[in-house]
C-alpha positions as CSV (number, residue, x, y, z in Angstrom):
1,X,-27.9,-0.3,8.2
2,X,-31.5,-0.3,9.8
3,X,-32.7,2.2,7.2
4,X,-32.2,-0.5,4.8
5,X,-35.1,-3.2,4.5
6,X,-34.1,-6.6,5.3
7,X,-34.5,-9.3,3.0
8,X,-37.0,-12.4,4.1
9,X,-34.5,-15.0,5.9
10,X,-31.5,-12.3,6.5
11,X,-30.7,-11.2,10.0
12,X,-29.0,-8.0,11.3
13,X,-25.6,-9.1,13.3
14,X,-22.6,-7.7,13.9
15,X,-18.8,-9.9,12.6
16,X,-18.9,-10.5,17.2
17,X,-21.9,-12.6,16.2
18,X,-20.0,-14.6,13.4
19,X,-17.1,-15.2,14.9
20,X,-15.9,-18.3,17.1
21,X,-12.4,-16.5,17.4
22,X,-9.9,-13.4,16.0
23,X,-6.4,-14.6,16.4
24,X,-3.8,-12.5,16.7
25,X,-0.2,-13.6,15.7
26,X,3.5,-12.5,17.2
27,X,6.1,-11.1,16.1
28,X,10.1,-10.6,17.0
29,X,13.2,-9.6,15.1
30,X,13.7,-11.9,11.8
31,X,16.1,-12.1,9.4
32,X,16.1,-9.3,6.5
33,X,15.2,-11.9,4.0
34,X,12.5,-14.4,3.0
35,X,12.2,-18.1,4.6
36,X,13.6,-20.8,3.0
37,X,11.6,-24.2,2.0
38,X,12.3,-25.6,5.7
39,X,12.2,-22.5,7.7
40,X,9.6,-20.8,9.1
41,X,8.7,-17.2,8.3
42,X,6.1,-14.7,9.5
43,X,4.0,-12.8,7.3
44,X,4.9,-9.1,6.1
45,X,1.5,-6.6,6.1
46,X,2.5,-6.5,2.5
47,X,1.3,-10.5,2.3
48,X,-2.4,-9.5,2.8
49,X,-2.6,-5.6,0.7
50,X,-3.5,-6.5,-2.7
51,X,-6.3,-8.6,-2.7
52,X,-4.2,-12.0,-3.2
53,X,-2.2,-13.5,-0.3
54,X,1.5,-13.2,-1.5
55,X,3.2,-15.9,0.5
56,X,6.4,-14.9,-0.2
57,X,6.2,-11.7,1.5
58,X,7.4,-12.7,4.8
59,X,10.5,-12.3,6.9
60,X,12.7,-15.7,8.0
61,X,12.3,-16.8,11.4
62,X,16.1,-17.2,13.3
63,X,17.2,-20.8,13.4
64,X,17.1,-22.1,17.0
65,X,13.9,-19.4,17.6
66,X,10.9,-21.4,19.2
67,X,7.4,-20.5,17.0
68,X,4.1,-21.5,18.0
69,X,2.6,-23.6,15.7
70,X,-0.7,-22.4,16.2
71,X,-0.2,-19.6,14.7
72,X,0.6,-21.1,11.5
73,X,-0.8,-20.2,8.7
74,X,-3.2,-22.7,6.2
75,X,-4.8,-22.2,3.0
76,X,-9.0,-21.1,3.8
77,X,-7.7,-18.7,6.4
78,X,-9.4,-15.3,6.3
79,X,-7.1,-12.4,7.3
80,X,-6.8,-8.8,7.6
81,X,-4.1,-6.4,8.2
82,X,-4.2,-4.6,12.0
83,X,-2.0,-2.1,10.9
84,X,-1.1,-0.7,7.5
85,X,-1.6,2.7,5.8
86,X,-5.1,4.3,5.9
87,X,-5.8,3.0,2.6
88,X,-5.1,-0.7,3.4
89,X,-5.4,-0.6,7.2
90,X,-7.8,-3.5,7.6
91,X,-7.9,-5.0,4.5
92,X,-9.1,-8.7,4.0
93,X,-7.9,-11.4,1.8
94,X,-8.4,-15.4,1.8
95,X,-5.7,-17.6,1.7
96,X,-5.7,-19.9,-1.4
97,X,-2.4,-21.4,-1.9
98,X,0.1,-21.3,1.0
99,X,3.2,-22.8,1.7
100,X,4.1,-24.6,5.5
101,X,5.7,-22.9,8.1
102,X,4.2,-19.7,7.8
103,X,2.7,-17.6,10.6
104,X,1.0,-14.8,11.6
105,X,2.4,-11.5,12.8
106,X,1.4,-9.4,15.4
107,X,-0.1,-7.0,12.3
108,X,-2.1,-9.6,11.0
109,X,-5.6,-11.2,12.6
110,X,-7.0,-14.3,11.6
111,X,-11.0,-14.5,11.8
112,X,-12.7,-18.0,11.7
113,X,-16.2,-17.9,11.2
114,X,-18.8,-20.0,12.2
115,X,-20.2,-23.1,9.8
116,X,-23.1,-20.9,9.0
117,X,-20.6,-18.2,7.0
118,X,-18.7,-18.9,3.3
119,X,-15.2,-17.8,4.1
120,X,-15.4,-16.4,0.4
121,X,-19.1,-14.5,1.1
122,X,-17.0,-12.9,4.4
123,X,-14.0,-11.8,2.6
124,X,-16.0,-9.7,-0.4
125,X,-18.1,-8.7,2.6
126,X,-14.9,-6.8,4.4
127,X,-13.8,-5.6,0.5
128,X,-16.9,-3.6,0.3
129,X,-16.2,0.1,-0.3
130,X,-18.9,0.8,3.0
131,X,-16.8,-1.7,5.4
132,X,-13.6,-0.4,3.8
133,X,-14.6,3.4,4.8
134,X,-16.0,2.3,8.4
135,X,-12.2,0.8,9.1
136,X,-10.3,3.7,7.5
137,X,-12.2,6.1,9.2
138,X,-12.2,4.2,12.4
139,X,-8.6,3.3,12.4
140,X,-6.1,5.3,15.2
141,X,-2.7,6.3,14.9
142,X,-1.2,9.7,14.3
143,X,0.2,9.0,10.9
144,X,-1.3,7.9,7.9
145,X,1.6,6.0,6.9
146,X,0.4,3.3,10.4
147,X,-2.8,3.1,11.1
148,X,-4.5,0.7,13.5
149,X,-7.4,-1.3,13.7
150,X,-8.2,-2.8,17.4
151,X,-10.0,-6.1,17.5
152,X,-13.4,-4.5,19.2
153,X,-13.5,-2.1,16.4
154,X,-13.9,-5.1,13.8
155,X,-16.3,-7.0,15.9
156,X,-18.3,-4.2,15.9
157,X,-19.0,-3.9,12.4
158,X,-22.8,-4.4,11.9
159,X,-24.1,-6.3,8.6
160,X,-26.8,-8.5,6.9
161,X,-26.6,-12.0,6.9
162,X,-28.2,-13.8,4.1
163,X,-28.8,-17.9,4.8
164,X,-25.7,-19.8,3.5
165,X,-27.2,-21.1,0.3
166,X,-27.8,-17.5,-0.9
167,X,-24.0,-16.3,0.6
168,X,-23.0,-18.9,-1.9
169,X,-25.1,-17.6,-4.6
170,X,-23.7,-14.2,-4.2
171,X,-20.5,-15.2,-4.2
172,X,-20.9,-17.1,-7.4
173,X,-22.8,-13.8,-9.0
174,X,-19.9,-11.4,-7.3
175,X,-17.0,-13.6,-9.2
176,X,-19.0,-13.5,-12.5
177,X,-19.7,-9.7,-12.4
178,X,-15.9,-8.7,-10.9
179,X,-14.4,-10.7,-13.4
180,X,-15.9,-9.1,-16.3
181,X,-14.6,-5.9,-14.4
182,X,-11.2,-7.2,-13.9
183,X,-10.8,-8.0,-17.5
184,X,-12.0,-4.1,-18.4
185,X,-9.5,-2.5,-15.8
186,X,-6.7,-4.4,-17.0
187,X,-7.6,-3.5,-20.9
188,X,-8.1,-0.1,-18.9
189,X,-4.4,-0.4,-18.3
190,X,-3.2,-1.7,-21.5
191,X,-4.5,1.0,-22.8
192,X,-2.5,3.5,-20.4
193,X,0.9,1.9,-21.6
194,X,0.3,2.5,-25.1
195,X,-1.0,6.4,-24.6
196,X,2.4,6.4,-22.6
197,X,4.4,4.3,-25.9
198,X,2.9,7.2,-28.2
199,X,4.0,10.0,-26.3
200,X,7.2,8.7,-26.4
201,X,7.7,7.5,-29.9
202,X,6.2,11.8,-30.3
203,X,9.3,12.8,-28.8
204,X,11.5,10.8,-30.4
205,X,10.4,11.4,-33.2
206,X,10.4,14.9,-33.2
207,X,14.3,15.2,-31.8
208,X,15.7,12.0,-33.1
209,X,18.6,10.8,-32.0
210,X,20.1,11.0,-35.4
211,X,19.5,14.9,-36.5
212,X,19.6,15.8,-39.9
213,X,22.8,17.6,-41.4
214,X,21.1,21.0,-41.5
215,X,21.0,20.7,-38.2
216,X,23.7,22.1,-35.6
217,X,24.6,19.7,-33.4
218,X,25.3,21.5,-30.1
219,X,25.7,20.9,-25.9
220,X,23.2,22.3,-23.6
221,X,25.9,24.4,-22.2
222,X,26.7,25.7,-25.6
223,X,22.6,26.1,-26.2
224,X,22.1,28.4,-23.5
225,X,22.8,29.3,-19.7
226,X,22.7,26.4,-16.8
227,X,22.4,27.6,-13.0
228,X,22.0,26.1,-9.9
229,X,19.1,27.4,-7.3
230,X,19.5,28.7,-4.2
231,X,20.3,26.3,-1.5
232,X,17.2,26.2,1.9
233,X,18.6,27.3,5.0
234,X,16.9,27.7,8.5
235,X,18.9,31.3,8.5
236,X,16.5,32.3,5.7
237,X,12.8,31.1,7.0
238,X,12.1,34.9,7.8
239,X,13.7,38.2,7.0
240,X,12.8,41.3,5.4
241,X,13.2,40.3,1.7
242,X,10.6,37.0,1.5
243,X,9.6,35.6,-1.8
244,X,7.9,32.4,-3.0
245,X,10.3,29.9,-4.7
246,X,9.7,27.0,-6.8
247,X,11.4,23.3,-5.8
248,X,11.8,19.5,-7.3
249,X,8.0,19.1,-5.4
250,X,6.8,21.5,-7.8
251,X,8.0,20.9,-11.5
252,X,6.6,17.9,-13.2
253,X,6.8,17.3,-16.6
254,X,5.7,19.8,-18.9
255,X,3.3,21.5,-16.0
256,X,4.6,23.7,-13.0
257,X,2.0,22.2,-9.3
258,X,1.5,26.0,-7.9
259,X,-0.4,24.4,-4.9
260,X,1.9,24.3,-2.6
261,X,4.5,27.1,-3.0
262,X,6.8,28.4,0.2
263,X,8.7,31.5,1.0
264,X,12.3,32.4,2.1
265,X,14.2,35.7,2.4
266,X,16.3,36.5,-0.8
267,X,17.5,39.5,1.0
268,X,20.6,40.7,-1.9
269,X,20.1,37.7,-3.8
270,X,16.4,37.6,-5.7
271,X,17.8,39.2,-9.1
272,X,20.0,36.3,-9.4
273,X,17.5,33.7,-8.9
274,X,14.4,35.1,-10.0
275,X,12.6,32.8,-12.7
276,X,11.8,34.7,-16.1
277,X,9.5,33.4,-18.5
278,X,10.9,31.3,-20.6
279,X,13.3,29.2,-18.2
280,X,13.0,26.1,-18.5
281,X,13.5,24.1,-15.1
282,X,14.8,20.5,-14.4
283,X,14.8,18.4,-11.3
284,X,18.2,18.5,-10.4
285,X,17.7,15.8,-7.7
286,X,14.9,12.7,-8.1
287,X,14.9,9.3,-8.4
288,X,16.8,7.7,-11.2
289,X,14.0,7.7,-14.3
290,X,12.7,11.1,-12.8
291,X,15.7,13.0,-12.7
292,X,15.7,15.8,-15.2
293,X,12.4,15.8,-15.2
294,X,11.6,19.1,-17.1
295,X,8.7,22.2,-17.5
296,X,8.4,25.7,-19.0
297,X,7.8,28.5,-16.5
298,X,5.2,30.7,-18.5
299,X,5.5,33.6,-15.6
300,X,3.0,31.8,-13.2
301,X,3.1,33.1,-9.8
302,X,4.5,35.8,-10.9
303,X,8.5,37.4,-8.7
304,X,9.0,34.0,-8.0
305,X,12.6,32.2,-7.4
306,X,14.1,28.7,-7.3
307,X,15.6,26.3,-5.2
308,X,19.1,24.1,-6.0
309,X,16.7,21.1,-6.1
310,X,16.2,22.6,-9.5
311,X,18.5,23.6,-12.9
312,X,17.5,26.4,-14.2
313,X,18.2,26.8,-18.5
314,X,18.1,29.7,-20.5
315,X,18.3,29.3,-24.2
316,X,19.7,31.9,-26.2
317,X,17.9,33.6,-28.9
318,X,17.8,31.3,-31.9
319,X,16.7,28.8,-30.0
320,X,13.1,28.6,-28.5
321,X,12.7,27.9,-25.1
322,X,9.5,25.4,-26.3
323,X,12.1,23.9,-28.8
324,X,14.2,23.4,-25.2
325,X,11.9,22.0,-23.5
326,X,11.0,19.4,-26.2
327,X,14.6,18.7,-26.3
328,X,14.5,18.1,-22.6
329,X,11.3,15.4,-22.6
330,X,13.1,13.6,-24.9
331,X,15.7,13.1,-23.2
332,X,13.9,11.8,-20.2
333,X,12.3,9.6,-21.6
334,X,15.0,8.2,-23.6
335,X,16.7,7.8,-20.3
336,X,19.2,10.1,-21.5
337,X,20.1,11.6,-18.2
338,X,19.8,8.7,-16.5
339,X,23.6,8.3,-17.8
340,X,24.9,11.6,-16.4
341,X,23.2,11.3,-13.0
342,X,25.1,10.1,-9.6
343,X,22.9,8.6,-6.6
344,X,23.0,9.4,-3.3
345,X,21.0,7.6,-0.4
346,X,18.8,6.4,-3.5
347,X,18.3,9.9,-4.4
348,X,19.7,10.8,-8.4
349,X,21.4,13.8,-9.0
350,X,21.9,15.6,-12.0
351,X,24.9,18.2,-11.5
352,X,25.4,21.5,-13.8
353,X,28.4,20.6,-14.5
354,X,27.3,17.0,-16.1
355,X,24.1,18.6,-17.4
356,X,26.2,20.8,-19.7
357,X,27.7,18.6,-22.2
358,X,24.8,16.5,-22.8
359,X,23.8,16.9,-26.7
360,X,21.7,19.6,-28.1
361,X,20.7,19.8,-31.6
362,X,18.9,22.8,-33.3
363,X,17.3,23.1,-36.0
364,X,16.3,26.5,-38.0
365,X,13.6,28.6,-36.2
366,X,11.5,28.1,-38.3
367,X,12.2,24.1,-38.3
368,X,11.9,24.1,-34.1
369,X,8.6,25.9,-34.3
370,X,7.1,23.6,-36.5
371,X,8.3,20.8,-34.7
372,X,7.0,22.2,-31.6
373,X,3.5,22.7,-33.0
374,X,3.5,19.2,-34.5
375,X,4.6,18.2,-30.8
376,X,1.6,20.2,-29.0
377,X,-1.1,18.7,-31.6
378,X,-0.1,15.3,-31.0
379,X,-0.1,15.4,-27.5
380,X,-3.8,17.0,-27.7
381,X,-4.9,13.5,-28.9
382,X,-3.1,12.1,-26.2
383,X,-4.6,14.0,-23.5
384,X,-7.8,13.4,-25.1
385,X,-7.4,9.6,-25.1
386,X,-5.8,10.0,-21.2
387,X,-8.9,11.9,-20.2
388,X,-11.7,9.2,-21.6
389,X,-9.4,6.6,-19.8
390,X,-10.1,8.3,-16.8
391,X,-13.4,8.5,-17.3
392,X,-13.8,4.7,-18.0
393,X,-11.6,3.9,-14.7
394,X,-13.6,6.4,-12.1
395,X,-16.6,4.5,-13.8
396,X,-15.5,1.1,-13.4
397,X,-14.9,2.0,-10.1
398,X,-18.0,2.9,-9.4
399,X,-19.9,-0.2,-11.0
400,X,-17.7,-2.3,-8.7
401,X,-18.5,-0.5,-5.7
402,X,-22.4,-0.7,-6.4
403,X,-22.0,-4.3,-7.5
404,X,-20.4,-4.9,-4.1
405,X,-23.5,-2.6,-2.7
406,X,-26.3,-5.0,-4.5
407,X,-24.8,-7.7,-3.1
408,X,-24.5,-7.4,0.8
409,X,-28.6,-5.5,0.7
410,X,-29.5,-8.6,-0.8
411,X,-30.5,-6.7,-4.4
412,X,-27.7,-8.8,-6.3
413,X,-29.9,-12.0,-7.0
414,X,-33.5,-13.0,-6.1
415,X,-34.2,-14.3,-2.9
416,X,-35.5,-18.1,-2.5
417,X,-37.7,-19.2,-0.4
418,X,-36.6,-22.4,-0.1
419,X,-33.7,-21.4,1.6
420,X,-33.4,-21.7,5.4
421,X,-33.9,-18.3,7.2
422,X,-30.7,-16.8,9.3
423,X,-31.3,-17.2,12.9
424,X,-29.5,-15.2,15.4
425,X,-30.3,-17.3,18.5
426,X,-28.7,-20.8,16.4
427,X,-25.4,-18.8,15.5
428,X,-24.9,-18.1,19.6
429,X,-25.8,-20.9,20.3
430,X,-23.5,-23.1,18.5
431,X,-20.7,-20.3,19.6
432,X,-21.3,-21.7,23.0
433,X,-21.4,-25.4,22.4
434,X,-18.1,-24.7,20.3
435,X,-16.5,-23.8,23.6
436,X,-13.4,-22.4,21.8
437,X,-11.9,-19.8,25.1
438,X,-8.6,-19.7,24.2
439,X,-7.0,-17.4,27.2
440,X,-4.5,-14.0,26.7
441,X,-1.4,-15.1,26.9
442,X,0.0,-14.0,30.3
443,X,2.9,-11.7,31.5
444,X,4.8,-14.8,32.5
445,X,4.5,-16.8,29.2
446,X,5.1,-14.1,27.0
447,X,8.7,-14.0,29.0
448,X,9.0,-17.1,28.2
449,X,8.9,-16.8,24.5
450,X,5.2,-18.6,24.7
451,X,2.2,-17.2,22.5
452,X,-1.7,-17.9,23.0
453,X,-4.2,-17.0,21.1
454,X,-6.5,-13.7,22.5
455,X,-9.7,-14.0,24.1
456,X,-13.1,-15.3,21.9
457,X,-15.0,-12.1,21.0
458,X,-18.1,-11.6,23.8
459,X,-21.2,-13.6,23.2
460,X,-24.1,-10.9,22.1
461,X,-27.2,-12.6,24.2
462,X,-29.4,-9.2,23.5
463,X,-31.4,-9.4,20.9
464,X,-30.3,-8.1,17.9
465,X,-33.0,-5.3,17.4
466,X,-32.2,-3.8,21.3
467,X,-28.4,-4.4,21.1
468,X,-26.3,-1.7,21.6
469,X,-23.7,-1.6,19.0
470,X,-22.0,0.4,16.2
471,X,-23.8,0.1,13.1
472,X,-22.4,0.6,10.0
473,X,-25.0,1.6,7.3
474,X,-24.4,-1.1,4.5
């Protein structure tokens, strides 16, 4: 951050300086279910991800279990998440409404600034996309899935502090500007739903459920061939007869991912399960609305086989394998299979032999590749529209992230004089006369059931422009 000029009155600080404490809450075995009105509850990380505090995301406290109230939870409270995934590992939010009897976990922290910091100017402050990338990065753990963020890591992040009437300012600015942007990402997403509605009212439109008379009205069994893929084994990780195969991880609708392709031995068995071009291959296990999920293999990687996470069909000749696979989009997403499928430790599976019967109509050659063509031109428009949507999100994004920018390097709104300057020396000093020391709780009162809150971060009594601290480039 000291390669960026500091406005007149802002001071260079670190969240240590801010702070008169970081509270840590405590957590035990609850009850798989929320608290009721008159219970108490502690707070799930899911409570503090999306930007809003979700007070019903919490976990019921066992009757007869003793709490410590002071680790209840009440509405102004800033908190972030110790430990979540990478991409919400330390993410902030400020309690608005909140119900009693709620308290902190031993995943959550509390921060309580000093007089001389809006709550609402430190919370955007933690959102910003330069403070969110010093705590990803910064986080530990050895799987993204939990990451942690320790306490001295936080208090280390280095800022500029504008005086409190400007903090105020800013914030008022900041809801102005990220309101506008709230409204265009959610027309954003309105408009993602109906590119979704119109490529499936395409489908079923093109293979409607009520086929013409001309039309043979067939089974997919009758349509063509159904098989099975080869089931993994650890027998068959090496041998003399290794080839790439395709699984469910693979096949997504109407596009085959060739990024991450592995090998087994087919030693005797590749001719039988050796994709041609033309097959058309279904996830034979998913979740519910994904099962059957279905794409065209076009010959791409070429000598390639399949596993039994996938169905493998083969039309026969008056019937095209595009016509097929059109046939087979439709019925996803008229949750056709969804009928047929039976789950397993929430997995879906869609069997050959319940695959078979499932209708199958077919219309003249010449009637399927018209259809198909029809299919492929309006889904062109769709893409189209899907890619400018992207474009319009990746640049929302960015005008949020350098609104956020603008507003912590003091180039959001003018500076006024008038305003009294940020000084260092005042903050620390008032830390001290605060005289909040709350002790770590000991060995023998956490027996006990007992829970204190941690140590007051370390009073910084360098000046700030000698300090040694980790300085995060805001």
């Amino acid at each position: 951050m000291n390669d960026v000029e500091l406005p007149n009155g802002w001071a260079r600080v670190t969240l240590r300086d801010v702070l008169h404490t970081i509270e840590a809450g405590k957590s035990f075995t609850c009850e798989p279910r929320p608290a009721g009105p008159e219970e108490w509850g502690i707070i799930k990380v899911s409570a503090m991800t999306w930007g809003q505090f979700d007070e019903s995301e919490n976990k019921a406290v066992p009757i007869g279990r003793a709490v410590d109230p002071a680790h209840e939870i009440h509405p102004g409270d800033v908190l972030i998440s110790r430990a979540n995934t990478r991409e919400y590992v330390g993410a902030p939010v400020l309690v608005g409404r909140c119900r009693s009897r709620l308290l902190l976990s031993d995943k959550s922290l509390r921060l309580v600034p000093t007089h001389r910091v809006s709550k609402k100017w430190l919370t955007y402050l933690l959102s910003s996309p330069k403070v969110r990338q010093f705590i990803s990065k910064t986080a530990t753990g050895t799987k993204d899935s939990m990451r942690n963020i320790s306490q001295h890591a936080l208090l280390g992040i280095s800022f500029m502090l504008p005086p409190l009437a400007e903090q105020h300012r800013i914030v008022e600015a900041l809801e102005g500007h990220l309101s506008r942007l709230d409204a265009a990402e959610q027309e954003l997403e309105t408009a993602r739903k109906k590119i979704a509605s119109f490529r499936k009212s395409i489908l079923l439109s093109l293979v409607p459920e009520s086929a013409p008379t001309s039309w043979e009205i067939s089974t997919v069994g009758d349509a063509g061939t159904v098989g099975l893929g080869r089931q993994r084994h650890p027998d068959w990780h090496s041998g003399p007869e290794m080839h790439p195969y395709l699984r469910v991880a693979n096949v997504f609708e109407d596009r085959i991912d060739t990024s991450d392709v592995m090998e087994m031995d087919f030693s005797g068995v590749f001719d039988r399960y050796r994709l041609e071009p033309g097959d058309v291959l279904l996830n034979e296990g998913q979740s519910p609305h994904l099962v059957g999920r279905p794409a065209l293999y076009r010959g791409t990687p070429p000598n390639v086989a399949f596993t039994n996470s996938l169905l493998r069909f083969q039309a026969r000749p008056d019937v095209l394998p595009e016509w097929a696979l059109l046939v087979f989009r439709r019925h996803l997403h008229a949750r056709r299979f969804m009928r047929e499928v039976r789950i397993t430790t929430n997995i879906a599976h869609l069997s050959v032999k319940r695959l078979k019967p499932v209708e199958f109509p077919i219309p003249s050659l010449e009637e399927q590749k018209r259809r198909v063509q029809s299919c492929d031109e309006l889904m062109s428009y769709a893409d189209a529209m899907e890619q400018a949507l992207k474009r319009n999100r990746v640049r929302a994004k960015h005008l949020r992230s350098a609104v956020l920018e603008r507003a912590f390097t003091g180039r959001l709104i003018p500076q006024d004089p008038a305003d009294e300057p940020v000084f260092l020396d005042r903050i620390l000093a008032e830390r001290v006369a605060q005289g909040n020391k709350p002790k770590r709780a000991t060995r023998r009162s956490r027996k006990a059931g007992t829970s204190h809150a941690p140590p007051p971060p370390a009073l910084s009594t360098s000046p700030p422009t000698t300090a040694v601290q980790q300085e995060l480039p805001l």
